[in-house]
N, C-alpha and C positions, 0 to 999 in steps of 0.2 A: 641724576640726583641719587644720590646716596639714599636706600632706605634701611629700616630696620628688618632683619630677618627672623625667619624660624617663628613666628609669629602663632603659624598655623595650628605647630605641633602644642603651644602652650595653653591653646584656649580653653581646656579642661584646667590647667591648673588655675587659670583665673579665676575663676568663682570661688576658690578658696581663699583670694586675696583679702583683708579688711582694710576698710576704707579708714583713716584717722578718725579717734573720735568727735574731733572738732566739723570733720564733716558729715560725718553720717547723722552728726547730733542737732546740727546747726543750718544743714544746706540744701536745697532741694538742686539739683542735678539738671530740671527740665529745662531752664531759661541758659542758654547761651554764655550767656556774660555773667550772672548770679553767682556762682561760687567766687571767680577771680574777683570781682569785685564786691562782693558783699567782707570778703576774708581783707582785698587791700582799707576796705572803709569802716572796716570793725575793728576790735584791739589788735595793739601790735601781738599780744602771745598767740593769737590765730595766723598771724602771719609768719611767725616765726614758727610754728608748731610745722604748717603745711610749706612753706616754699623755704623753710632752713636759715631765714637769715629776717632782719628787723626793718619792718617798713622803710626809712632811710634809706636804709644801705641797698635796700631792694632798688627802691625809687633810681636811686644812683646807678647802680647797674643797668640798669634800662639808658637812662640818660647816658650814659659811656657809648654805650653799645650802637645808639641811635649817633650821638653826636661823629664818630668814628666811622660810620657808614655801614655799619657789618649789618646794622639789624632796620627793619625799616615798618612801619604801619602797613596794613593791606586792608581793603573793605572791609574782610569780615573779620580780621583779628587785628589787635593792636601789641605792640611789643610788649605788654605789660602780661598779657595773658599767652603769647608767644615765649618769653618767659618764664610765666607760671608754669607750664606744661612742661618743659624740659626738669624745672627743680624740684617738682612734684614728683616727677619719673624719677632723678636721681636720689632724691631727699625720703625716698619711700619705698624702693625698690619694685616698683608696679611695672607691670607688662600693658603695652599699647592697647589692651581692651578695656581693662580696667579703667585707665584714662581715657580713652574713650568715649567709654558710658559720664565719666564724671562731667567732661568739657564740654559733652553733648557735639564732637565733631569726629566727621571719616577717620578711620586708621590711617588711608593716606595721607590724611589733613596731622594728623597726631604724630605720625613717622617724619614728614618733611619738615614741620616748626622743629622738632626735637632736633635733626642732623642741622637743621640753620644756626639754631641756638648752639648747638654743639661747636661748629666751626667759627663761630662765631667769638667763644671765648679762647676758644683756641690760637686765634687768631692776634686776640690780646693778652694772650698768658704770657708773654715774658715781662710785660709791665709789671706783672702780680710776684713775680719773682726777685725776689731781695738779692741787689747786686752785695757780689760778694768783695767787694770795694768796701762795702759799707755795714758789713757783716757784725753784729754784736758779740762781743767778746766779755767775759765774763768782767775784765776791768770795766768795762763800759757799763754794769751793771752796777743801779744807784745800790743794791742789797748785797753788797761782797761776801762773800761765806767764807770766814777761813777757815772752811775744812779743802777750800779748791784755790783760793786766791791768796798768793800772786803764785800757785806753782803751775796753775796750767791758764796763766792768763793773754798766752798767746793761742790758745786754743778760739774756735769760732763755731763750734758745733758739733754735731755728729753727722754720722756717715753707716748707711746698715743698707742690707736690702730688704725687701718683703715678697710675701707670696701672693697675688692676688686671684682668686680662681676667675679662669678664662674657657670660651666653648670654640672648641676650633674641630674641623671634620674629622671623621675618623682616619683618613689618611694622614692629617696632619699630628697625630695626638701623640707620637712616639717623643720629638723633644718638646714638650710642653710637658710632661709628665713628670714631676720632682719626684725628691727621692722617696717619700712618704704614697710615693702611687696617684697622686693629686694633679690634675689639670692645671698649671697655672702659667701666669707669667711672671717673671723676677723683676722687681723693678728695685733700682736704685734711688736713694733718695740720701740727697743734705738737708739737716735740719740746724736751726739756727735753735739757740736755748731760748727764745719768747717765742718760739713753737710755730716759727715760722718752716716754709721747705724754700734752701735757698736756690737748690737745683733737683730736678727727679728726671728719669732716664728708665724710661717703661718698655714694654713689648719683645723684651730676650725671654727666648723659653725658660719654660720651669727647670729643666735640665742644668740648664748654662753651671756654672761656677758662682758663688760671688767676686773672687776674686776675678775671674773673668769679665765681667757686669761691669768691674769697677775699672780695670786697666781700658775695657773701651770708651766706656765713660770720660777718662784721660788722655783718651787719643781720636776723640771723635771731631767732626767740625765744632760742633757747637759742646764742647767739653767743659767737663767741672775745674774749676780756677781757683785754685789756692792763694790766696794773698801775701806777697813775699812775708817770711817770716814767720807766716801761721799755722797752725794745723787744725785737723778734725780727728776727734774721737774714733776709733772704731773697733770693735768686739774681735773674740778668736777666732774668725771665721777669716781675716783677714790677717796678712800681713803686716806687720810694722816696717812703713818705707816714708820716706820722704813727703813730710804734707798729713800723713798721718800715725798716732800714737797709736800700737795695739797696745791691751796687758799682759804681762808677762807668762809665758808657759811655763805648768807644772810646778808652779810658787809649792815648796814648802815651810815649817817653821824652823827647821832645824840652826839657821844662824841667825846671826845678827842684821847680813846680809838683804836673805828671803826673809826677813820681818819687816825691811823696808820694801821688796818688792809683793811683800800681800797689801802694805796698808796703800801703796800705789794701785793696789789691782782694786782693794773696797773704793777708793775716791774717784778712778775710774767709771767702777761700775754705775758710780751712781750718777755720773758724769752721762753716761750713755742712756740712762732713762728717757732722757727727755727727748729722744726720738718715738720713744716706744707711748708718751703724751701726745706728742706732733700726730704722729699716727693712728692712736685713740682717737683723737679729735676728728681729723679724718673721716675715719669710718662712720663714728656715731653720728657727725653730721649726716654724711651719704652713704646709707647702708647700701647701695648699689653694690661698693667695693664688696660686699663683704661674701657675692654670691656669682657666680656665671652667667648674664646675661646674654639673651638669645641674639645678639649684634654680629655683623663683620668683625672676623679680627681686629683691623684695622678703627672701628668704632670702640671694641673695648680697649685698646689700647688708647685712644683722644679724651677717653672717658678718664681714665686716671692723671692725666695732664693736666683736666680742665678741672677736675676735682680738686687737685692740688692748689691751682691757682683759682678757687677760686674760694678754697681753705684759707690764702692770703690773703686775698682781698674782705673777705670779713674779717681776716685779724687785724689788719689797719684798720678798717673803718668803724670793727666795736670788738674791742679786744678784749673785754669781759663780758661778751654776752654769753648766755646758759653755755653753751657745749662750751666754751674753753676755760670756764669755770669750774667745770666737772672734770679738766685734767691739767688745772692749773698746780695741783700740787704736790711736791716731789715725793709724799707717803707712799702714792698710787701704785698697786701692784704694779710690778714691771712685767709686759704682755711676753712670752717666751722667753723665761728667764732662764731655763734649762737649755743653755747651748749644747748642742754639740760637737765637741771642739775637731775642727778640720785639719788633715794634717795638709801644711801647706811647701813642704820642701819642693822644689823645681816649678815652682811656679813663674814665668817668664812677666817682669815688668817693667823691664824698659828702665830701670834706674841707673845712674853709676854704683857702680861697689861702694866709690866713698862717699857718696849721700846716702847710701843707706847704712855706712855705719855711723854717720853724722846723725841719723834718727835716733838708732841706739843708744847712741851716745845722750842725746837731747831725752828719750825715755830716763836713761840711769838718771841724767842730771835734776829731774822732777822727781823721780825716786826720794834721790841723797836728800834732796832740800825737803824735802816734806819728814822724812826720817829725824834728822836732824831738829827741826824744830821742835817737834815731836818730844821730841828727850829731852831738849830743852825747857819747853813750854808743853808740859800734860796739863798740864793746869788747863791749860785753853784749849784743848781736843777730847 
Protein backbone atom coordinates (compact mmCIF):
# COMPACT_ATOMS: atom_id res chain seq x y z
CA UNK A 1 0.00 0.00 0.00
CA UNK A 2 0.99 3.19 -1.20
CA UNK A 3 1.67 5.80 1.66
CA UNK A 4 2.32 9.21 2.15
CA UNK A 5 5.74 10.32 2.79
CA UNK A 6 8.14 12.85 4.24
CA UNK A 7 5.68 13.14 6.96
CA UNK A 8 8.35 13.35 9.63
CA UNK A 9 10.37 16.24 8.31
CA UNK A 10 7.01 18.35 8.31
CA UNK A 11 5.69 18.01 11.81
CA UNK A 12 7.04 21.41 13.06
CA UNK A 13 5.49 22.98 10.30
CA UNK A 14 2.18 21.59 11.39
CA UNK A 15 1.40 23.62 14.16
CA UNK A 16 1.41 26.52 12.20
CA UNK A 17 -1.44 25.11 10.04
CA UNK A 18 -5.06 26.79 10.96
CA UNK A 19 -7.92 24.84 11.11
CA UNK A 20 -11.08 26.47 8.81
CA UNK A 21 -12.96 28.76 10.73
CA UNK A 22 -15.99 26.80 10.54
CA UNK A 23 -14.16 24.12 12.47
CA UNK A 24 -12.13 25.45 14.94
CA UNK A 25 -15.42 27.62 15.71
CA UNK A 26 -17.99 25.09 15.52
CA UNK A 27 -16.39 21.55 16.29
CA UNK A 28 -14.93 19.71 18.97
CA UNK A 29 -12.19 17.25 17.34
CA UNK A 30 -12.70 14.57 20.35
CA UNK A 31 -15.66 12.13 19.15
CA UNK A 32 -14.67 10.18 16.08
CA UNK A 33 -17.52 10.82 13.91
CA UNK A 34 -18.52 14.54 15.17
CA UNK A 35 -16.88 16.81 12.89
CA UNK A 36 -17.84 14.49 9.47
CA UNK A 37 -20.93 14.34 10.66
CA UNK A 38 -22.06 17.18 12.58
CA UNK A 39 -20.49 19.42 9.09
CA UNK A 40 -22.76 16.62 6.59
CA UNK A 41 -25.92 17.26 9.02
CA UNK A 42 -25.57 21.15 9.38
CA UNK A 43 -25.85 23.64 6.45
CA UNK A 44 -24.69 22.97 3.29
CA UNK A 45 -22.07 26.23 3.37
CA UNK A 46 -20.24 24.06 6.26
CA UNK A 47 -19.93 21.52 3.78
CA UNK A 48 -19.09 23.30 1.07
CA UNK A 49 -16.57 25.69 3.02
CA UNK A 50 -14.74 22.06 4.56
CA UNK A 51 -15.02 19.21 1.94
CA UNK A 52 -15.15 21.82 -1.35
CA UNK A 53 -18.28 20.82 -2.95
CA UNK A 54 -22.35 20.97 -1.80
CA UNK A 55 -23.91 18.24 0.36
CA UNK A 56 -25.57 16.52 -3.00
CA UNK A 57 -23.03 16.36 -4.95
CA UNK A 58 -20.84 15.11 -2.08
CA UNK A 59 -23.63 12.49 -1.11
CA UNK A 60 -23.34 11.37 -5.04
CA UNK A 61 -19.85 10.98 -4.87
CA UNK A 62 -19.89 8.69 -2.24
CA UNK A 63 -22.68 6.89 -3.95
CA UNK A 64 -20.54 6.49 -7.34
CA UNK A 65 -17.64 5.45 -5.61
CA UNK A 66 -19.47 2.73 -3.42
CA UNK A 67 -21.88 1.62 -6.22
CA UNK A 68 -18.54 1.11 -8.69
CA UNK A 69 -16.79 -1.00 -6.28
CA UNK A 70 -13.69 1.25 -5.67
CA UNK A 71 -14.62 2.59 -2.19
CA UNK A 72 -16.35 0.29 0.40
CA UNK A 73 -17.61 0.93 4.37
CA UNK A 74 -15.12 -0.68 7.01
CA UNK A 75 -16.11 -1.03 10.88
CA UNK A 76 -14.60 1.96 11.86
CA UNK A 77 -14.91 4.27 8.99
CA UNK A 78 -17.72 4.76 6.55
CA UNK A 79 -17.13 6.08 2.96
CA UNK A 80 -18.70 9.26 3.86
CA UNK A 81 -15.89 10.16 6.32
CA UNK A 82 -13.19 8.17 4.08
CA UNK A 83 -14.07 10.89 1.79
CA UNK A 84 -14.16 13.58 4.02
CA UNK A 85 -10.46 13.15 4.87
CA UNK A 86 -8.95 12.99 1.41
CA UNK A 87 -11.11 16.47 0.38
CA UNK A 88 -10.31 18.14 3.59
CA UNK A 89 -6.57 17.18 2.71
CA UNK A 90 -6.94 18.47 -0.84
CA UNK A 91 -9.61 21.18 -0.20
CA UNK A 92 -7.15 22.80 2.48
CA UNK A 93 -3.85 21.90 1.85
CA UNK A 94 -3.22 20.22 5.48
CA UNK A 95 -0.33 17.69 6.13
CA UNK A 96 -1.50 14.11 7.73
CA UNK A 97 -1.17 15.56 11.28
CA UNK A 98 -3.20 18.18 11.20
CA UNK A 99 -5.81 15.79 9.98
CA UNK A 100 -5.00 13.61 12.30
CA UNK A 101 -5.66 15.49 15.32
CA UNK A 102 -8.99 16.79 13.52
CA UNK A 103 -10.48 12.98 12.61
CA UNK A 104 -9.11 11.77 15.76
CA UNK A 105 -7.50 8.59 13.70
CA UNK A 106 -3.61 6.97 13.15
CA UNK A 107 -1.53 8.78 10.52
CA UNK A 108 -1.60 5.30 9.14
CA UNK A 109 -5.27 5.30 9.30
CA UNK A 110 -5.27 9.08 7.64
CA UNK A 111 -2.38 8.06 4.86
CA UNK A 112 -4.16 4.68 3.63
CA UNK A 113 -8.10 6.38 3.33
CA UNK A 114 -6.30 9.25 1.60
CA UNK A 115 -4.27 6.92 -1.34
CA UNK A 116 -7.76 4.62 -1.44
CA UNK A 117 -9.77 7.61 -2.08
CA UNK A 118 -7.12 8.87 -4.28
CA UNK A 119 -7.05 5.75 -6.53
CA UNK A 120 -10.12 5.64 -6.36
CA UNK A 121 -11.12 8.69 -8.25
CA UNK A 122 -8.55 8.15 -10.43
CA UNK A 123 -9.90 5.23 -11.40
CA UNK A 124 -13.20 7.08 -12.56
CA UNK A 125 -11.65 10.21 -13.90
CA UNK A 126 -12.16 9.52 -17.48
CA UNK A 127 -15.99 9.53 -16.82
CA UNK A 128 -15.35 13.14 -15.52
CA UNK A 129 -13.79 13.99 -18.61
CA UNK A 130 -15.75 15.66 -21.47
CA UNK A 131 -15.53 13.65 -24.67
CA UNK A 132 -14.23 15.71 -27.08
CA UNK A 133 -16.99 14.30 -29.45
CA UNK A 134 -19.07 16.48 -27.59
CA UNK A 135 -16.96 19.19 -27.08
CA UNK A 136 -18.82 22.81 -26.72
CA UNK A 137 -18.15 25.18 -29.47
CA UNK A 138 -18.74 28.62 -29.23
CA UNK A 139 -21.88 28.08 -31.92
CA UNK A 140 -23.15 25.81 -29.31
CA UNK A 141 -23.20 28.67 -26.95
CA UNK A 142 -26.96 29.90 -26.36
CA UNK A 143 -24.82 33.71 -25.66
CA UNK A 144 -22.95 34.21 -29.20
CA UNK A 145 -20.62 37.20 -28.93
CA UNK A 146 -19.92 38.74 -31.99
CA UNK A 147 -16.73 39.84 -31.21
CA UNK A 148 -15.82 35.81 -31.73
CA UNK A 149 -18.83 34.17 -33.61
CA UNK A 150 -19.02 32.70 -36.40
CA UNK A 151 -15.03 33.65 -36.89
CA UNK A 152 -13.72 31.04 -34.64
CA UNK A 153 -16.83 28.93 -34.38
CA UNK A 154 -15.07 25.79 -35.14
CA UNK A 155 -12.89 26.51 -32.36
CA UNK A 156 -13.67 23.94 -28.91
CA UNK A 157 -11.47 25.51 -26.38
CA UNK A 158 -8.05 26.11 -25.36
CA UNK A 159 -5.02 24.38 -24.92
CA UNK A 160 -1.90 25.89 -22.36
CA UNK A 161 0.35 24.36 -19.99
CA UNK A 162 1.01 25.09 -16.32
CA UNK A 163 3.52 24.93 -13.72
CA UNK A 164 2.61 23.01 -10.66
CA UNK A 165 5.26 22.87 -7.79
CA UNK A 166 6.35 19.31 -7.18
CA UNK A 167 8.95 17.67 -4.34
CA UNK A 168 11.04 15.14 -5.81
CA UNK A 169 14.72 14.00 -4.22
CA UNK A 170 17.51 15.87 -4.63
CA UNK A 171 19.03 13.58 -7.10
CA UNK A 172 15.93 13.87 -9.06
CA UNK A 173 15.65 17.77 -9.01
CA UNK A 174 17.88 18.64 -12.12
CA UNK A 175 14.73 18.14 -14.91
CA UNK A 176 11.94 19.23 -12.71
CA UNK A 177 13.47 22.57 -12.35
CA UNK A 178 11.98 25.25 -14.79
CA UNK A 179 13.25 27.96 -16.26
CA UNK A 180 12.38 30.47 -13.34
CA UNK A 181 14.71 27.96 -10.76
CA UNK A 182 11.28 26.47 -9.57
CA UNK A 183 10.51 22.64 -8.68
CA UNK A 184 7.80 21.74 -10.81
CA UNK A 185 5.91 19.63 -13.17
CA UNK A 186 4.44 20.91 -16.63
CA UNK A 187 1.11 19.73 -17.12
CA UNK A 188 -0.80 20.07 -20.10
CA UNK A 189 -4.34 20.78 -20.13
CA UNK A 190 -7.68 21.25 -22.63
CA UNK A 191 -10.05 23.39 -21.59
CA UNK A 192 -13.53 23.55 -22.95
CA UNK A 193 -15.07 27.59 -22.68
CA UNK A 194 -17.83 26.44 -19.70
CA UNK A 195 -14.50 25.81 -17.79
CA UNK A 196 -14.56 22.45 -18.10
CA UNK A 197 -10.76 20.24 -18.75
CA UNK A 198 -11.47 18.23 -21.68
CA UNK A 199 -8.11 16.46 -21.49
CA UNK A 200 -4.87 17.06 -18.85
CA UNK A 201 -1.53 15.24 -19.26
CA UNK A 202 0.53 15.82 -16.00
CA UNK A 203 3.97 14.50 -14.61
CA UNK A 204 6.69 15.95 -17.62
CA UNK A 205 9.34 17.91 -15.77
CA UNK A 206 9.53 21.46 -15.27
CA UNK A 207 12.19 21.53 -17.88
CA UNK A 208 10.37 19.81 -20.71
CA UNK A 209 9.31 22.33 -23.48
CA UNK A 210 5.59 23.16 -23.89
CA UNK A 211 5.75 22.34 -27.15
CA UNK A 212 7.21 19.22 -26.25
CA UNK A 213 4.36 18.40 -23.44
CA UNK A 214 2.11 19.03 -26.31
CA UNK A 215 3.59 16.88 -29.54
CA UNK A 216 3.52 13.85 -26.66
CA UNK A 217 0.28 14.62 -25.75
CA UNK A 218 -0.46 13.95 -29.59
CA UNK A 219 1.28 10.83 -29.80
CA UNK A 220 0.78 9.11 -26.59
CA UNK A 221 -1.75 5.97 -26.27
CA UNK A 222 -4.36 7.73 -24.55
CA UNK A 223 -3.73 11.12 -26.62
CA UNK A 224 -5.51 14.54 -27.08
CA UNK A 225 -8.21 14.12 -30.04
CA UNK A 226 -9.24 16.94 -32.09
CA UNK A 227 -12.56 16.50 -33.81
CA UNK A 228 -12.35 16.57 -37.53
CA UNK A 229 -12.60 20.11 -38.44
CA UNK A 230 -11.95 21.72 -35.13
CA UNK A 231 -9.41 23.37 -33.37
CA UNK A 232 -8.15 24.66 -29.87
CA UNK A 233 -6.82 28.07 -29.01
CA UNK A 234 -3.27 28.39 -28.00
CA UNK A 235 -0.86 31.17 -26.97
CA UNK A 236 2.93 32.06 -28.23
CA UNK A 237 4.60 29.57 -26.61
CA UNK A 238 3.36 27.27 -29.19
CA UNK A 239 3.24 26.65 -32.59
CA UNK A 240 0.38 27.24 -35.08
CA UNK A 241 -0.09 23.61 -36.80
CA UNK A 242 -2.99 21.63 -37.60
CA UNK A 243 -5.87 21.37 -34.67
CA UNK A 244 -4.60 24.48 -33.31
CA UNK A 245 -4.58 28.39 -33.95
CA UNK A 246 -1.64 30.39 -32.41
CA UNK A 247 -1.61 34.44 -32.76
CA UNK A 248 0.35 35.99 -34.95
CA UNK A 249 4.17 36.91 -34.39
CA UNK A 250 5.45 40.37 -34.05
CA UNK A 251 1.97 42.13 -35.29
CA UNK A 252 2.64 45.60 -36.04
CA UNK A 253 0.43 48.57 -37.12
CA UNK A 254 2.01 49.66 -39.87
CA UNK A 255 -0.56 48.45 -42.67
CA UNK A 256 -3.73 47.57 -43.40
CA UNK A 257 -2.62 44.14 -43.26
CA UNK A 258 -1.08 43.89 -39.47
CA UNK A 259 -4.33 45.95 -38.43
CA UNK A 260 -6.29 42.81 -39.28
CA UNK A 261 -3.66 40.62 -37.70
CA UNK A 262 -3.68 42.66 -34.19
CA UNK A 263 -7.58 42.81 -33.88
CA UNK A 264 -7.10 38.70 -34.58
CA UNK A 265 -4.46 38.60 -31.86
CA UNK A 266 -6.91 40.95 -29.16
CA UNK A 267 -10.05 38.23 -29.98
CA UNK A 268 -7.72 35.57 -29.44
CA UNK A 269 -6.40 36.60 -26.59
CA UNK A 270 -9.44 36.98 -24.95
CA UNK A 271 -10.37 33.64 -26.48
CA UNK A 272 -7.60 32.13 -24.30
CA UNK A 273 -8.74 33.46 -21.01
CA UNK A 274 -10.74 31.04 -20.10
CA UNK A 275 -8.29 28.47 -19.56
CA UNK A 276 -6.47 30.87 -17.15
CA UNK A 277 -10.70 30.73 -15.27
CA UNK A 278 -10.71 26.76 -15.79
CA UNK A 279 -7.52 26.86 -13.86
CA UNK A 280 -8.44 29.62 -11.29
CA UNK A 281 -11.19 27.58 -10.45
CA UNK A 282 -9.01 24.73 -10.06
CA UNK A 283 -6.66 25.89 -7.61
CA UNK A 284 -9.12 27.94 -5.50
CA UNK A 285 -11.03 24.94 -5.05
CA UNK A 286 -7.80 22.68 -4.17
CA UNK A 287 -5.15 24.84 -2.84
CA UNK A 288 -3.08 21.67 -2.70
CA UNK A 289 -2.10 22.54 -6.36
CA UNK A 290 -0.95 25.51 -5.43
CA UNK A 291 2.16 24.29 -3.10
CA UNK A 292 4.67 20.97 -3.06
CA UNK A 293 3.39 18.40 -1.08
CA UNK A 294 5.46 16.01 0.84
CA UNK A 295 3.91 12.75 -1.47
CA UNK A 296 5.71 10.15 -4.01
CA UNK A 297 6.26 11.56 -7.25
CA UNK A 298 3.93 9.51 -8.59
CA UNK A 299 1.00 10.60 -5.78
CA UNK A 300 1.63 14.33 -6.83
CA UNK A 301 1.33 13.64 -10.15
CA UNK A 302 -2.71 11.37 -9.43
CA UNK A 303 -3.20 14.37 -7.46
CA UNK A 304 -3.58 16.73 -10.40
CA UNK A 305 -5.54 14.13 -12.51
CA UNK A 306 -8.11 13.60 -9.71
CA UNK A 307 -8.26 17.21 -9.15
CA UNK A 308 -9.14 17.96 -12.57
CA UNK A 309 -11.77 15.40 -12.70
CA UNK A 310 -12.99 15.95 -10.05
CA UNK A 311 -13.12 20.08 -10.99
CA UNK A 312 -15.64 18.25 -13.59
CA UNK A 313 -17.62 16.54 -11.92
CA UNK A 314 -18.77 19.46 -9.58
CA UNK A 315 -19.22 21.51 -12.87
CA UNK A 316 -21.89 19.14 -14.03
CA UNK A 317 -23.39 18.43 -10.95
CA UNK A 318 -23.56 22.48 -9.81
CA UNK A 319 -22.13 24.54 -12.22
CA UNK A 320 -22.73 27.81 -10.33
CA UNK A 321 -21.73 26.96 -7.18
CA UNK A 322 -19.32 29.68 -5.18
CA UNK A 323 -15.92 28.79 -6.79
CA UNK A 324 -17.04 28.85 -10.48
CA UNK A 325 -18.92 31.82 -9.84
CA UNK A 326 -16.05 33.72 -8.79
CA UNK A 327 -14.34 32.90 -12.31
CA UNK A 328 -17.43 32.80 -14.25
CA UNK A 329 -16.50 36.06 -15.74
CA UNK A 330 -14.56 37.12 -18.67
CA UNK A 331 -13.40 40.65 -16.82
CA UNK A 332 -11.10 38.43 -14.52
CA UNK A 333 -7.61 39.39 -14.58
CA UNK A 334 -5.89 36.90 -16.92
CA UNK A 335 -3.37 34.77 -14.33
CA UNK A 336 0.28 35.35 -16.45
CA UNK A 337 -0.63 37.49 -18.79
CA UNK A 338 2.92 38.49 -19.49
CA UNK A 339 4.16 35.77 -21.83
CA UNK A 340 7.13 35.27 -22.81
CA UNK A 341 7.26 34.60 -26.20
CA UNK A 342 9.36 31.35 -27.20
CA UNK A 343 11.22 31.29 -30.20
CA UNK A 344 9.85 28.14 -31.81
CA UNK A 345 11.83 27.52 -35.25
CA UNK A 346 13.00 23.65 -35.55
CA UNK A 347 10.72 22.38 -33.47
CA UNK A 348 9.86 18.63 -34.79
CA UNK A 349 5.88 17.87 -34.88
CA UNK A 350 5.05 15.28 -36.87
CA UNK A 351 2.75 17.41 -39.23
CA UNK A 352 2.79 17.36 -43.08
CA UNK A 353 4.13 20.77 -44.62
CA UNK A 354 0.67 21.08 -46.31
CA UNK A 355 -1.43 20.78 -43.20
CA UNK A 356 0.41 23.12 -41.74
CA UNK A 357 0.10 25.53 -44.17
CA UNK A 358 -3.58 24.72 -44.44
CA UNK A 359 -3.50 26.08 -40.59
CA UNK A 360 -2.14 29.19 -41.76
CA UNK A 361 -4.07 29.55 -44.16
CA UNK A 362 -7.30 28.79 -41.79
CA UNK A 363 -5.46 31.60 -39.27
CA UNK A 364 -5.41 34.32 -42.22
CA UNK A 365 -8.95 33.24 -43.32
CA UNK A 366 -10.39 34.27 -39.53
CA UNK A 367 -8.06 37.22 -39.86
CA UNK A 368 -9.73 38.46 -43.28
CA UNK A 369 -13.29 37.78 -41.96
CA UNK A 370 -13.08 39.43 -38.83
CA UNK A 371 -11.19 42.54 -40.62
CA UNK A 372 -13.61 42.87 -42.98
CA UNK A 373 -16.60 42.93 -41.07
CA UNK A 374 -15.05 45.16 -39.08
CA UNK A 375 -14.86 48.01 -41.73
CA UNK A 376 -18.05 47.13 -42.68
CA UNK A 377 -19.99 46.99 -39.46
CA UNK A 378 -17.95 49.35 -36.72
CA UNK A 379 -20.94 50.19 -35.62
CA UNK A 380 -21.25 46.72 -34.15
CA UNK A 381 -17.59 46.18 -32.59
Amino acid sequence: MEKISGEEDKEEAVTTLSIPKEVSSNISISDNNKFVYQILNGPNEHCFENFRMDKPVFYKLCDLLQTKGLLRHTNRIKIEEQLAIFLFIIGHNLRTRAVQELFSYSGETISRHFNNVLNAVIAISMDFFQSNSNSQTLEDDDDDDSRFYPYFKDCVGVVDSFHIPVMVGVDEQGPFRNNNGLLTQNVLAASSFDLRFNYVLAGWEGSASNQQVLNAALTRRNKLQIPQGKYYIVDNKYQNLPGFIAPYPGVSTDSREEEAKEMFNERHKLLHRAIHRTFGALKERFPILLSAPPYPLQTQVKLVIAACALHNYVRLEKPDDLVFRMFEEETMVEAGEDVVVVALEGHEHGFRQEDVEDSLRLRDDIASHLWNHYVQNQSTF
